[in-house]
PyMOL Python script that loads the backbone (N, CA, C, O; Angstrom):
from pymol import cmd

cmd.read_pdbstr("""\
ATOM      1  N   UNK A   1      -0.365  -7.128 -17.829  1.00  0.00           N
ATOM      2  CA  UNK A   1      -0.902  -6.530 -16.620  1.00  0.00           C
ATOM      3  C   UNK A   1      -1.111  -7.624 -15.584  1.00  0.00           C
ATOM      4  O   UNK A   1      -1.869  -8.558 -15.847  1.00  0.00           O
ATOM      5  N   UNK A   2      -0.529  -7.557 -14.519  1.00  0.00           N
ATOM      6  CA  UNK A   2      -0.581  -8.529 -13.431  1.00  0.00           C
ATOM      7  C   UNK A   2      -0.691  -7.985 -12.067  1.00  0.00           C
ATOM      8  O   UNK A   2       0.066  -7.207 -11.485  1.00  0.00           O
ATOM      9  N   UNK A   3      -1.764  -8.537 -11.675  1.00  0.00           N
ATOM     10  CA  UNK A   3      -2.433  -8.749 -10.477  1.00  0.00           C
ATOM     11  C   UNK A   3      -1.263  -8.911  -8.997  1.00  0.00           C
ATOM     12  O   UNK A   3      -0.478  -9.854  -9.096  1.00  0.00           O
ATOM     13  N   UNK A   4      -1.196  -8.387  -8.213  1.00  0.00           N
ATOM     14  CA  UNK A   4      -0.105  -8.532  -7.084  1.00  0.00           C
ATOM     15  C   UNK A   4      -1.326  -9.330  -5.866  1.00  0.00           C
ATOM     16  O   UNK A   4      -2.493  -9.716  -5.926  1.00  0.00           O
ATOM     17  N   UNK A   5      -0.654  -9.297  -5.217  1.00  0.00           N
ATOM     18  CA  UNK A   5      -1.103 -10.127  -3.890  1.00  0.00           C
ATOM     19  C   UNK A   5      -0.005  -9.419  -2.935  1.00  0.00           C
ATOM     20  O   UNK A   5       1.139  -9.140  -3.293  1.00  0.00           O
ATOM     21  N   UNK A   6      -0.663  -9.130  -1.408  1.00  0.00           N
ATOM     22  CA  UNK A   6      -0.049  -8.071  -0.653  1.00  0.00           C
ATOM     23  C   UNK A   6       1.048  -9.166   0.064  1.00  0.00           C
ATOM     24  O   UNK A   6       1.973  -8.528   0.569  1.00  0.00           O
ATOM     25  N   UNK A   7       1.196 -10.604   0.244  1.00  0.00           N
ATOM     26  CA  UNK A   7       1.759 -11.553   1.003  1.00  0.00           C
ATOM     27  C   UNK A   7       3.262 -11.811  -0.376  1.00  0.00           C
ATOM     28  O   UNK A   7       4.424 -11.409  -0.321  1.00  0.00           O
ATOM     29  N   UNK A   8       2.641 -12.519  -1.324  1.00  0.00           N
ATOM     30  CA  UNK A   8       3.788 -12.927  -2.401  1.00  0.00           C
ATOM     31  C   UNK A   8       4.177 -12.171  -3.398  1.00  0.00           C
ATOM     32  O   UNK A   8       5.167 -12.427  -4.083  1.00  0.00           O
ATOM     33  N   UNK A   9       3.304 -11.013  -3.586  1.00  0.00           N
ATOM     34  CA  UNK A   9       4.135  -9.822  -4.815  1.00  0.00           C
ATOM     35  C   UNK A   9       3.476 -10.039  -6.199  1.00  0.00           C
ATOM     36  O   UNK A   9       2.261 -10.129  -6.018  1.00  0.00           O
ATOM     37  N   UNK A  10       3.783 -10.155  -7.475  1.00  0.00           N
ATOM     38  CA  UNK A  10       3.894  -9.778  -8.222  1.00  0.00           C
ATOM     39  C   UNK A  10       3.366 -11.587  -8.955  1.00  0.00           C
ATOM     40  O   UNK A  10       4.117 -12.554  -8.826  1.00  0.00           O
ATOM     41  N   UNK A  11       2.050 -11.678  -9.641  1.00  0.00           N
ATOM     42  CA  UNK A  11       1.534 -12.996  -9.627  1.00  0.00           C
ATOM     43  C   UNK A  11       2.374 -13.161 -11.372  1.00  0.00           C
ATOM     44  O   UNK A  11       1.862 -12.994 -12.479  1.00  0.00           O
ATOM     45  N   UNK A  12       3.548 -13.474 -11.070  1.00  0.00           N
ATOM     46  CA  UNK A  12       4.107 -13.967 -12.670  1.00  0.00           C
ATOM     47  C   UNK A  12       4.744 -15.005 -12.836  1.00  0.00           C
ATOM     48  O   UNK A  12       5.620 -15.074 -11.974  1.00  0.00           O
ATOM     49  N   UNK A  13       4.757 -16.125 -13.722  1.00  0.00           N
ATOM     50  CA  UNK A  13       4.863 -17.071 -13.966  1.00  0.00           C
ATOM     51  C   UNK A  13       6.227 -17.366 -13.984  1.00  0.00           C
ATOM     52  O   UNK A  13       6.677 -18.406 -13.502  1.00  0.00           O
ATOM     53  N   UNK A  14       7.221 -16.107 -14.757  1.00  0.00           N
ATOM     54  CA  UNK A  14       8.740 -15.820 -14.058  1.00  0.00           C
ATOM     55  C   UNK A  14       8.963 -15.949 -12.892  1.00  0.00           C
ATOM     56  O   UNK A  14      10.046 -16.499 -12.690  1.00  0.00           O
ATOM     57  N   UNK A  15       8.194 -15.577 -11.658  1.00  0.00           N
ATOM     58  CA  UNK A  15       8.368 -15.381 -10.756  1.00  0.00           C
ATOM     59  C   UNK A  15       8.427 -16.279  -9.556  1.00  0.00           C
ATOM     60  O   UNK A  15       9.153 -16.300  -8.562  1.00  0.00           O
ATOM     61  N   UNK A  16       6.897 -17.400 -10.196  1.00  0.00           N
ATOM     62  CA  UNK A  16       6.675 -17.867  -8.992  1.00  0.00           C
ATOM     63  C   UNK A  16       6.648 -19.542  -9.659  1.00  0.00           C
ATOM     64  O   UNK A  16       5.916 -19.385 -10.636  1.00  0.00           O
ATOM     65  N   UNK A  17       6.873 -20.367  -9.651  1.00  0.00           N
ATOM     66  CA  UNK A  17       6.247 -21.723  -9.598  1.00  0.00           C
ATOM     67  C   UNK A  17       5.010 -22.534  -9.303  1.00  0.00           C
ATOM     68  O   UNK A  17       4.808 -23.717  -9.577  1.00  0.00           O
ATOM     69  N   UNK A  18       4.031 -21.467  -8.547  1.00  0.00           N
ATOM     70  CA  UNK A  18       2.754 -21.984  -8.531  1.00  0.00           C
ATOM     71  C   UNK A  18       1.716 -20.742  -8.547  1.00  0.00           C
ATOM     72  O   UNK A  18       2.128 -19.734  -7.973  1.00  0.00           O
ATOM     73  N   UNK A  19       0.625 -20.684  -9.034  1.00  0.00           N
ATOM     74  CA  UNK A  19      -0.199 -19.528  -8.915  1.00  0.00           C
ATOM     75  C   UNK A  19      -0.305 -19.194  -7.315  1.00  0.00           C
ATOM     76  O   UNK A  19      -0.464 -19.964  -6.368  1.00  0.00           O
ATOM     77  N   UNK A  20      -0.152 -17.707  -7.353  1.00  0.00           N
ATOM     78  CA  UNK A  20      -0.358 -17.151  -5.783  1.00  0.00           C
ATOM     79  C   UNK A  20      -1.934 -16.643  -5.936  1.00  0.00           C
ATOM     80  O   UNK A  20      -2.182 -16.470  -7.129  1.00  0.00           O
ATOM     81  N   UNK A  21      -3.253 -16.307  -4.943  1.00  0.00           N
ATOM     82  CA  UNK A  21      -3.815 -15.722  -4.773  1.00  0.00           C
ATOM     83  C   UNK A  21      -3.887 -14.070  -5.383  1.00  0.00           C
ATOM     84  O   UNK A  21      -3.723 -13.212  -4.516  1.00  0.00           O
ATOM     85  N   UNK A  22      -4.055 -13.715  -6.402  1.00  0.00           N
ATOM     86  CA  UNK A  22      -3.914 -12.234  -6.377  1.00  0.00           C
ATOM     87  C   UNK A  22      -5.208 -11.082  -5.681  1.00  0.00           C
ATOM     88  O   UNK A  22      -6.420 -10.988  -5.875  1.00  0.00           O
ATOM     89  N   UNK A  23      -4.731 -10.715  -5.258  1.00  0.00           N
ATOM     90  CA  UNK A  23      -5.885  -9.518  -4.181  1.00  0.00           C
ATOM     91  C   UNK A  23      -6.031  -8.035  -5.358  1.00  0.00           C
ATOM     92  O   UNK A  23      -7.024  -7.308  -5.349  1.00  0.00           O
ATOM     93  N   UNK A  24      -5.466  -7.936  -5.803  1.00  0.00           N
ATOM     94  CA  UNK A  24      -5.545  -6.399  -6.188  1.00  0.00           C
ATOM     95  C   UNK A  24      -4.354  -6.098  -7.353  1.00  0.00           C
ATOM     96  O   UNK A  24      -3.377  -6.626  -7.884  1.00  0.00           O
ATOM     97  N   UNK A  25      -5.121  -4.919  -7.356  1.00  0.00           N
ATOM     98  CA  UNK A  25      -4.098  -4.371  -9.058  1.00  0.00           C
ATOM     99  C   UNK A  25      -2.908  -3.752  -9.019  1.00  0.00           C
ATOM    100  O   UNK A  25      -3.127  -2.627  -8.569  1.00  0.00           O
ATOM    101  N   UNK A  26      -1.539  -3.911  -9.295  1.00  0.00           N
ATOM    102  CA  UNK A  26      -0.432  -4.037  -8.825  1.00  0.00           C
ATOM    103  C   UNK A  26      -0.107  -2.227  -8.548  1.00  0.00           C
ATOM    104  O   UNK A  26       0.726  -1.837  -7.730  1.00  0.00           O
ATOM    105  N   UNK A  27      -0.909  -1.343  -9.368  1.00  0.00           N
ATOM    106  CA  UNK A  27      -0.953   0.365  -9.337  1.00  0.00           C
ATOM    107  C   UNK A  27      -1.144   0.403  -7.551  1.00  0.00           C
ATOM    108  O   UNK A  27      -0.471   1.005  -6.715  1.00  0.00           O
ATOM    109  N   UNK A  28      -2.296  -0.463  -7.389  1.00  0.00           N
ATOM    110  CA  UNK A  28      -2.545  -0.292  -5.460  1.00  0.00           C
ATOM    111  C   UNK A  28      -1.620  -0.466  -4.801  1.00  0.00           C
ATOM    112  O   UNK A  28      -1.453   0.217  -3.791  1.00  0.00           O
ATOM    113  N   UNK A  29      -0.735  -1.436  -5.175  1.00  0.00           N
ATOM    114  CA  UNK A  29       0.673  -1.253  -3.866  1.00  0.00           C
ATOM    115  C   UNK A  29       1.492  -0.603  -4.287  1.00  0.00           C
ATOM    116  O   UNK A  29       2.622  -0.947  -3.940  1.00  0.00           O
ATOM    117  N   UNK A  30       1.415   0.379  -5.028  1.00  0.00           N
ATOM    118  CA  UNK A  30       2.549   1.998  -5.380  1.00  0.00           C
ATOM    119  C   UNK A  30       1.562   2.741  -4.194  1.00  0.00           C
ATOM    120  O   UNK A  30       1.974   3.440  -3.268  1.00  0.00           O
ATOM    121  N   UNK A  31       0.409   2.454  -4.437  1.00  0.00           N
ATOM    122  CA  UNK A  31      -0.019   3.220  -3.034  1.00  0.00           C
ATOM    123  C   UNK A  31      -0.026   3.181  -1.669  1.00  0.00           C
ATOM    124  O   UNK A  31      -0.061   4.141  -0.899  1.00  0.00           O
ATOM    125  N   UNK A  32       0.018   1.659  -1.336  1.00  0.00           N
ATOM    126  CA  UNK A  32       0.216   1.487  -0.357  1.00  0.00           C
ATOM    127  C   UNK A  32       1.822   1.534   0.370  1.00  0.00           C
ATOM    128  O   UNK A  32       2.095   1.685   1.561  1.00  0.00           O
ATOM    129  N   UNK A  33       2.875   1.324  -0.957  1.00  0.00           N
ATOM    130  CA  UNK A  33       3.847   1.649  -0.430  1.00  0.00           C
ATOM    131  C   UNK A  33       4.095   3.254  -0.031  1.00  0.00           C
ATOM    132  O   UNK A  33       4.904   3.713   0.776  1.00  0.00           O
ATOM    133  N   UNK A  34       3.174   3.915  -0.828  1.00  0.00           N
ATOM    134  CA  UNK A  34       3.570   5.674  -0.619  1.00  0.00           C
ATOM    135  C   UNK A  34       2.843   5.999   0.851  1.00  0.00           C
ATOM    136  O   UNK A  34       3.272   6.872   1.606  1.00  0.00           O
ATOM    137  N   UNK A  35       1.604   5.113   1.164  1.00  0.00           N
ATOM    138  CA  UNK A  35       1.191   5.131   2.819  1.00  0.00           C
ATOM    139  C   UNK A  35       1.826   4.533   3.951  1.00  0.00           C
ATOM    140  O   UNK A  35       1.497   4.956   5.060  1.00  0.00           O
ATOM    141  N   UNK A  36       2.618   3.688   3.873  1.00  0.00           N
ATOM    142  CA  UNK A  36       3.435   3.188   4.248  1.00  0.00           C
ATOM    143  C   UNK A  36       4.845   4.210   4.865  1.00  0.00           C
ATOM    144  O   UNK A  36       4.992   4.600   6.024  1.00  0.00           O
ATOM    145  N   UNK A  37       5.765   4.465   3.679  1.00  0.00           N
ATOM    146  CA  UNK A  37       6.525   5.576   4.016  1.00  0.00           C
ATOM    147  C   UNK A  37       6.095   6.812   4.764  1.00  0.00           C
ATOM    148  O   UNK A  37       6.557   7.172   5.847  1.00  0.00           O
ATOM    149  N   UNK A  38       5.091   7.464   4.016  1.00  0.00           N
ATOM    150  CA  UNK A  38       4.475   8.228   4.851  1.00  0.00           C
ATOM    151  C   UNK A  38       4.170   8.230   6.401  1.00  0.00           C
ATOM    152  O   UNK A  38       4.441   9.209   7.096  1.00  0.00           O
ATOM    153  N   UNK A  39       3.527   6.958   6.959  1.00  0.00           N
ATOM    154  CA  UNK A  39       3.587   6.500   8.610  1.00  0.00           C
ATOM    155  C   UNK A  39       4.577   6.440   9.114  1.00  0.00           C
ATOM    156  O   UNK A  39       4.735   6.962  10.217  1.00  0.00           O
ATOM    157  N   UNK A  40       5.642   5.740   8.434  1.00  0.00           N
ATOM    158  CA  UNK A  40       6.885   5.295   9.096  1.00  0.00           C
ATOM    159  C   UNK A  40       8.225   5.684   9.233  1.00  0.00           C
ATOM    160  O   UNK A  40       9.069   5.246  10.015  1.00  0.00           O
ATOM    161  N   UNK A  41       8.371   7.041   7.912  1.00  0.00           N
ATOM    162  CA  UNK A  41       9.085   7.737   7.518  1.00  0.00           C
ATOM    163  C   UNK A  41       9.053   9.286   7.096  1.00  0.00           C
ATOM    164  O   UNK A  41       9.647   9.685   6.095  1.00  0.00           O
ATOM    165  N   UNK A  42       8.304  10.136   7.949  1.00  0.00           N
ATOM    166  CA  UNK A  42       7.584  11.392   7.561  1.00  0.00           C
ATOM    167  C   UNK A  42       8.937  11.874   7.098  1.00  0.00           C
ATOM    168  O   UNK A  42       9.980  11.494   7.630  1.00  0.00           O
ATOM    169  N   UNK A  43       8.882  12.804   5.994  1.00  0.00           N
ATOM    170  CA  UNK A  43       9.577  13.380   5.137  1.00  0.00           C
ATOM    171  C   UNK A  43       8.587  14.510   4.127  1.00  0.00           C
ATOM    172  O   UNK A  43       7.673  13.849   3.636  1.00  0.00           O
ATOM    173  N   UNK A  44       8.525  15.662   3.783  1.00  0.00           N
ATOM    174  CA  UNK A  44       8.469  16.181   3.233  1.00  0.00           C
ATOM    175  C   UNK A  44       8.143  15.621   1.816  1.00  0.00           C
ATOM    176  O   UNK A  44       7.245  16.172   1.180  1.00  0.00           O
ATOM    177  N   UNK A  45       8.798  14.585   1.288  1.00  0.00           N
ATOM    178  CA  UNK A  45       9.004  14.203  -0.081  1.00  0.00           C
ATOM    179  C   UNK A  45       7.973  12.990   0.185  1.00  0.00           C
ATOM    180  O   UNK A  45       7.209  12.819  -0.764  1.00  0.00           O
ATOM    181  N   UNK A  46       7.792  12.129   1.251  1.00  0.00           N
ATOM    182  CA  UNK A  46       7.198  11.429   1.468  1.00  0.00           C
ATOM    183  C   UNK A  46       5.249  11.828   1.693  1.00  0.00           C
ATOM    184  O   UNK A  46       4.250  11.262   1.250  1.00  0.00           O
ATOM    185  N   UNK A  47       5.412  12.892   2.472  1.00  0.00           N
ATOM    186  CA  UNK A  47       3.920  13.455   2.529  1.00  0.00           C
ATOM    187  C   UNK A  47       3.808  14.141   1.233  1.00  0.00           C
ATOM    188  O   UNK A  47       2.679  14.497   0.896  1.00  0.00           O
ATOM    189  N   UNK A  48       4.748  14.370   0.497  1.00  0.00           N
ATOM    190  CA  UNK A  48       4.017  14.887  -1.006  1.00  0.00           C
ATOM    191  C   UNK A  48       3.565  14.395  -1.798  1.00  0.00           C
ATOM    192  O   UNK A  48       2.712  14.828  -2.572  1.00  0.00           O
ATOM    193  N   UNK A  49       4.331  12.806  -1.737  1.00  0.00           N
ATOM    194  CA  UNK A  49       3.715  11.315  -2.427  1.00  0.00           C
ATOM    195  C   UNK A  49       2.641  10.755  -1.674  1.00  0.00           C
ATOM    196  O   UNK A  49       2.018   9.810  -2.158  1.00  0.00           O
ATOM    197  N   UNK A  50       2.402  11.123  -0.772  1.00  0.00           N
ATOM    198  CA  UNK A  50       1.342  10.126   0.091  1.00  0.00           C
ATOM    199  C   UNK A  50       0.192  11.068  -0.414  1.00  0.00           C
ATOM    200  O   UNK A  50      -0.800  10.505  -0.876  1.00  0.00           O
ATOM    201  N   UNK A  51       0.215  12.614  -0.375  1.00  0.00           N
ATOM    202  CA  UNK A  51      -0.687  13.299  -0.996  1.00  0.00           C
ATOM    203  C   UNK A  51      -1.561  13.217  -2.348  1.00  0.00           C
ATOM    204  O   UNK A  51      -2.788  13.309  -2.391  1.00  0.00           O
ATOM    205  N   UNK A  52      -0.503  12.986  -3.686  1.00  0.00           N
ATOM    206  CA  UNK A  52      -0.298  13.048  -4.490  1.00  0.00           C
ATOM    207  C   UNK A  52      -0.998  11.270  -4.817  1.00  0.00           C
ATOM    208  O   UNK A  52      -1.643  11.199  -5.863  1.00  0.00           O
ATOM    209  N   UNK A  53      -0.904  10.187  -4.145  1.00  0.00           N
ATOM    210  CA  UNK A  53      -1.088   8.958  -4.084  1.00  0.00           C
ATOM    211  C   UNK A  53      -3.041   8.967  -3.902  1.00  0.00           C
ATOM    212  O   UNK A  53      -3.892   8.427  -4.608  1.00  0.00           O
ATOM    213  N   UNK A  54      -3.219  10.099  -2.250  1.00  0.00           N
ATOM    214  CA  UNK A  54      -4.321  10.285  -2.308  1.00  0.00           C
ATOM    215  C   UNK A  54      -5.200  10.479  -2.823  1.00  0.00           C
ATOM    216  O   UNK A  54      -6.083   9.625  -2.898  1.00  0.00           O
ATOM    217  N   UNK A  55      -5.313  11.736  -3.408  1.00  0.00           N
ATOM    218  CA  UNK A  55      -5.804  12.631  -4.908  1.00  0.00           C
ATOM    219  C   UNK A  55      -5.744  11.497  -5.928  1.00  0.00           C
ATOM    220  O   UNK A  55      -6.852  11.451  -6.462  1.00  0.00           O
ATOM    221  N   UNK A  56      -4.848  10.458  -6.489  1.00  0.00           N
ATOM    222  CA  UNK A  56      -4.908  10.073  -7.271  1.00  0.00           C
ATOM    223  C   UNK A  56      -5.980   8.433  -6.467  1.00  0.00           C
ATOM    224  O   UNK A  56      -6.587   7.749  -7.291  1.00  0.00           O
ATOM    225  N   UNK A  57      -6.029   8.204  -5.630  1.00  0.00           N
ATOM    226  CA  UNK A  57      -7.000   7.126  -5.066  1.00  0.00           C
ATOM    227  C   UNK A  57      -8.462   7.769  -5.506  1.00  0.00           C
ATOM    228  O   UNK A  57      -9.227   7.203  -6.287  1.00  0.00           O
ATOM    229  N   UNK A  58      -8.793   9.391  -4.706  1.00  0.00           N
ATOM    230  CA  UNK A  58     -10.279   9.657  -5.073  1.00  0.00           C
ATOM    231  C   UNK A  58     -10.514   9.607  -6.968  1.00  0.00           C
ATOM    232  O   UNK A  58     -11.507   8.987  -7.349  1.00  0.00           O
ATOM    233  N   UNK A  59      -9.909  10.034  -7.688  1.00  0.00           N
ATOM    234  CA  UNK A  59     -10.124   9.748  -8.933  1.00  0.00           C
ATOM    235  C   UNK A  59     -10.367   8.207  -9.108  1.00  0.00           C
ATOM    236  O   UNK A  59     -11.376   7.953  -9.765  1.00  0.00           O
ATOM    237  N   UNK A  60      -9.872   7.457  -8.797  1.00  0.00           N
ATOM    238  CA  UNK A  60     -10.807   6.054  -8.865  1.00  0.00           C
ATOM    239  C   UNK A  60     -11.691   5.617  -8.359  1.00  0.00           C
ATOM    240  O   UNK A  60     -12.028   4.435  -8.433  1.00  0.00           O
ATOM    241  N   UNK A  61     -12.345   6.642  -7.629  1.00  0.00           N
ATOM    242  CA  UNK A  61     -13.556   6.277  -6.929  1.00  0.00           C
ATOM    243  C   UNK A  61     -12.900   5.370  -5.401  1.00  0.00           C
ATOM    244  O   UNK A  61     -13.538   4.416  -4.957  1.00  0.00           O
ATOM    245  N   UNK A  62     -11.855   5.739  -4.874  1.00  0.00           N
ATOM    246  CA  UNK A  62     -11.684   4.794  -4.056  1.00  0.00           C
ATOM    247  C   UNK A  62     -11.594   5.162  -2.401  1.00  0.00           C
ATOM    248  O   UNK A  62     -10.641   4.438  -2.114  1.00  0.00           O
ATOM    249  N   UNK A  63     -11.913   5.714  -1.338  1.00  0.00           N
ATOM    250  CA  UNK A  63     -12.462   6.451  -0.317  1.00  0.00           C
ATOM    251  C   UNK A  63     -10.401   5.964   0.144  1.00  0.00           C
ATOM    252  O   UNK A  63      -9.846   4.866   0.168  1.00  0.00           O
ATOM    253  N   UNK A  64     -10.000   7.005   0.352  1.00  0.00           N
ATOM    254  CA  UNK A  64      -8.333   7.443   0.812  1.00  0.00           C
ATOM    255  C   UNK A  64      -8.583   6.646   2.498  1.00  0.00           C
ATOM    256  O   UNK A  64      -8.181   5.708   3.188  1.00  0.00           O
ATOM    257  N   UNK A  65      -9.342   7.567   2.502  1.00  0.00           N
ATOM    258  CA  UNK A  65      -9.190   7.565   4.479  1.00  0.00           C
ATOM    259  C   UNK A  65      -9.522   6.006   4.656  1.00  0.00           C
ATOM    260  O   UNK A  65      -8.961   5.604   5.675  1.00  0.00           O
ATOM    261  N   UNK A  66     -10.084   5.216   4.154  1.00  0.00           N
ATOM    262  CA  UNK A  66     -10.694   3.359   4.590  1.00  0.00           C
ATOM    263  C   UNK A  66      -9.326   2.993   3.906  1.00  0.00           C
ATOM    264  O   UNK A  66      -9.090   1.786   3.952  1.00  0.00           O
ATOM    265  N   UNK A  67      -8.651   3.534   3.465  1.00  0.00           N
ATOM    266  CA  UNK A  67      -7.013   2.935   2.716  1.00  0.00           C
ATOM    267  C   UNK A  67      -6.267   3.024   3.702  1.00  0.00           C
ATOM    268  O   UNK A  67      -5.633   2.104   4.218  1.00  0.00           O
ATOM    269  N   UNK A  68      -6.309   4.490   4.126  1.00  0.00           N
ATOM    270  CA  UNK A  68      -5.280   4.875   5.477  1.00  0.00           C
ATOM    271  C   UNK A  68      -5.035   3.886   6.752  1.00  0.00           C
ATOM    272  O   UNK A  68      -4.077   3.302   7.258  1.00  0.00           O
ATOM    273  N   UNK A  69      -6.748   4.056   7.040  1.00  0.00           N
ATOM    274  CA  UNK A  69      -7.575   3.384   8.379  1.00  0.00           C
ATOM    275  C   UNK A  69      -7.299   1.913   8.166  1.00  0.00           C
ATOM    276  O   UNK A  69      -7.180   1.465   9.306  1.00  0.00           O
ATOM    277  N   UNK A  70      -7.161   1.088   7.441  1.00  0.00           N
ATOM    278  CA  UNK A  70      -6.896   0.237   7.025  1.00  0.00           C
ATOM    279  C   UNK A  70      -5.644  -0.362   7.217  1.00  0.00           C
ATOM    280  O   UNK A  70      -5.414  -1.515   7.584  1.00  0.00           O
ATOM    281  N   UNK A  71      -4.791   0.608   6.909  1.00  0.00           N
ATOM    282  CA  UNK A  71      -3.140   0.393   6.719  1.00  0.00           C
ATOM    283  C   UNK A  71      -2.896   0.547   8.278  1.00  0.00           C
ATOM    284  O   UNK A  71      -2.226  -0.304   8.862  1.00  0.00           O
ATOM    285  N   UNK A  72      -3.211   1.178   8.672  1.00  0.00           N
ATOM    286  CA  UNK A  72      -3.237   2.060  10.171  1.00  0.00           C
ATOM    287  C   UNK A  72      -3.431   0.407  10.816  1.00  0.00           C
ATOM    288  O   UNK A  72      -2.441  -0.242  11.154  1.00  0.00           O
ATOM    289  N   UNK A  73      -4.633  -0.061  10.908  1.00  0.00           N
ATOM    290  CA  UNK A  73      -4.612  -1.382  11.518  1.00  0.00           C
ATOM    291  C   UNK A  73      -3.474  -2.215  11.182  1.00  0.00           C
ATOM    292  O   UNK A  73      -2.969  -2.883  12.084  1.00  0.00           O
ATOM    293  N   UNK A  74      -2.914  -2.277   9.793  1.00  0.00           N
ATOM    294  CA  UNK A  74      -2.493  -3.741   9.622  1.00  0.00           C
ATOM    295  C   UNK A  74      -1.384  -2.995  10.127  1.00  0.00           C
ATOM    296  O   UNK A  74      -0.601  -3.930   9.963  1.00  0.00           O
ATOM    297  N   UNK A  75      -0.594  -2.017  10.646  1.00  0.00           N
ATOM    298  CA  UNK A  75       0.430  -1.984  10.993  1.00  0.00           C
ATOM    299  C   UNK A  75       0.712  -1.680  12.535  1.00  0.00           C
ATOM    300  O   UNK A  75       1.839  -1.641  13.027  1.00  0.00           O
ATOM    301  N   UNK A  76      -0.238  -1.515  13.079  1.00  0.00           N
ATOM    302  CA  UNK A  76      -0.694  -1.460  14.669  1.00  0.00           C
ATOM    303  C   UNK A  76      -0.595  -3.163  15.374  1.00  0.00           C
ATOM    304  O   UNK A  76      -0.144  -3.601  16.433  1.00  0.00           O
ATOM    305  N   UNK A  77      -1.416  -3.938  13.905  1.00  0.00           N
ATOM    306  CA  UNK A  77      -1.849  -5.158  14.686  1.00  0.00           C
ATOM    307  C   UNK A  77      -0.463  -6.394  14.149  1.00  0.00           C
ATOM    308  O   UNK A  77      -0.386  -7.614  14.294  1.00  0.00           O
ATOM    309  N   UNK A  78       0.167  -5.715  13.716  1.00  0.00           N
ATOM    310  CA  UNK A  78       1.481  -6.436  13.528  1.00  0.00           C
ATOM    311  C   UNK A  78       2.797  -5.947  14.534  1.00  0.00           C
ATOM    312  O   UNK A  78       3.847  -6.590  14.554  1.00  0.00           O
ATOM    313  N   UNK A  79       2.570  -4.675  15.387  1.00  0.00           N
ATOM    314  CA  UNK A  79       3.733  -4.236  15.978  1.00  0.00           C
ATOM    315  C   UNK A  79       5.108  -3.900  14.653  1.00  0.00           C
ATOM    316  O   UNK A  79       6.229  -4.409  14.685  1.00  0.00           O
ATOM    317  N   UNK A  80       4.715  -3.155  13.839  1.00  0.00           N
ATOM    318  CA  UNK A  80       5.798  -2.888  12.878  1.00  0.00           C
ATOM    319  C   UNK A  80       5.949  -1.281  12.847  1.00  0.00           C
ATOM    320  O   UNK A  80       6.988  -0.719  12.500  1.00  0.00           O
ATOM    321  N   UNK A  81       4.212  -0.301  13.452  1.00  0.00           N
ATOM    322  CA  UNK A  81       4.769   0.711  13.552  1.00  0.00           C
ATOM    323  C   UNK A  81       4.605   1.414  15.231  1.00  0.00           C
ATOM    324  O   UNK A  81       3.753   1.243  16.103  1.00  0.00           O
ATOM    325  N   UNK A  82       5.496   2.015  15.187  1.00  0.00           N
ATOM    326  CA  UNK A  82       6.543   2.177  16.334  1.00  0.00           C
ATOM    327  C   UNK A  82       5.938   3.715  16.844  1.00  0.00           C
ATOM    328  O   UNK A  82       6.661   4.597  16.381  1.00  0.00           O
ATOM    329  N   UNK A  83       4.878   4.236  17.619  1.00  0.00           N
ATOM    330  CA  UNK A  83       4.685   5.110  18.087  1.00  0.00           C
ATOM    331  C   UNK A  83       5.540   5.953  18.481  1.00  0.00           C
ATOM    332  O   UNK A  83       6.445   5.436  19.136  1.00  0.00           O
ATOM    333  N   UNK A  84       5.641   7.457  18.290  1.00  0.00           N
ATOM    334  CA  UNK A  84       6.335   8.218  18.779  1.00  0.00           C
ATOM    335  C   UNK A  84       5.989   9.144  20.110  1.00  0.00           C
ATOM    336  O   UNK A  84       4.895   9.682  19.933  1.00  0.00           O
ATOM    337  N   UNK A  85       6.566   9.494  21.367  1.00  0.00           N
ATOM    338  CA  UNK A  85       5.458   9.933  22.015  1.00  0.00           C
ATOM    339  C   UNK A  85       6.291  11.196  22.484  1.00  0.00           C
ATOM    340  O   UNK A  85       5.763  12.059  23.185  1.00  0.00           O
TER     341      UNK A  85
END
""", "prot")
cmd.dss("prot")
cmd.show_as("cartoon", "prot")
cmd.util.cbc("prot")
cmd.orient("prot")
């Protein structure tokens, strides 16, 4: 079981040559990639996973919307997502 980090990925000794920082548990960026698509790629199949991602966040005790709101910034304050108007 290995720890990811949102900058270098996947903290494995295969992987990397020096220990990276790990932030979080590697299950969280299946979620954040399913919020991700969801913003940037609305699809049907995509809001069913972003749903489905949700529901499965509150079972860990983990508040969805400060995930969203969250993601929402880091992709506002990077210019990566692209308003539609």
């Amino acid at each position: 079981n290995y720890l990811v980090s949102g900058i270098h990925g996947i903290n494995s000794p295969v992987l990397h040559d020096f220990p990276i920082i790990e932030e979080y548990d590697g299950i969280l960026d299946e979620a954040r990639v399913a919020i991700h698509e969801w913003l940037t790629r609305p699809s049907i199949f995509n809001t069913l996973k972003f749903i489905g991602w949700m529901f499965w966040l509150v079972t860990q005790k983990i508040n969805p919307i400060s995930v969203l709101i969250s993601h929402i910034r880091v992709l506002n304050k990077n210019i990566i997502y692209k308003r539609v108007r």
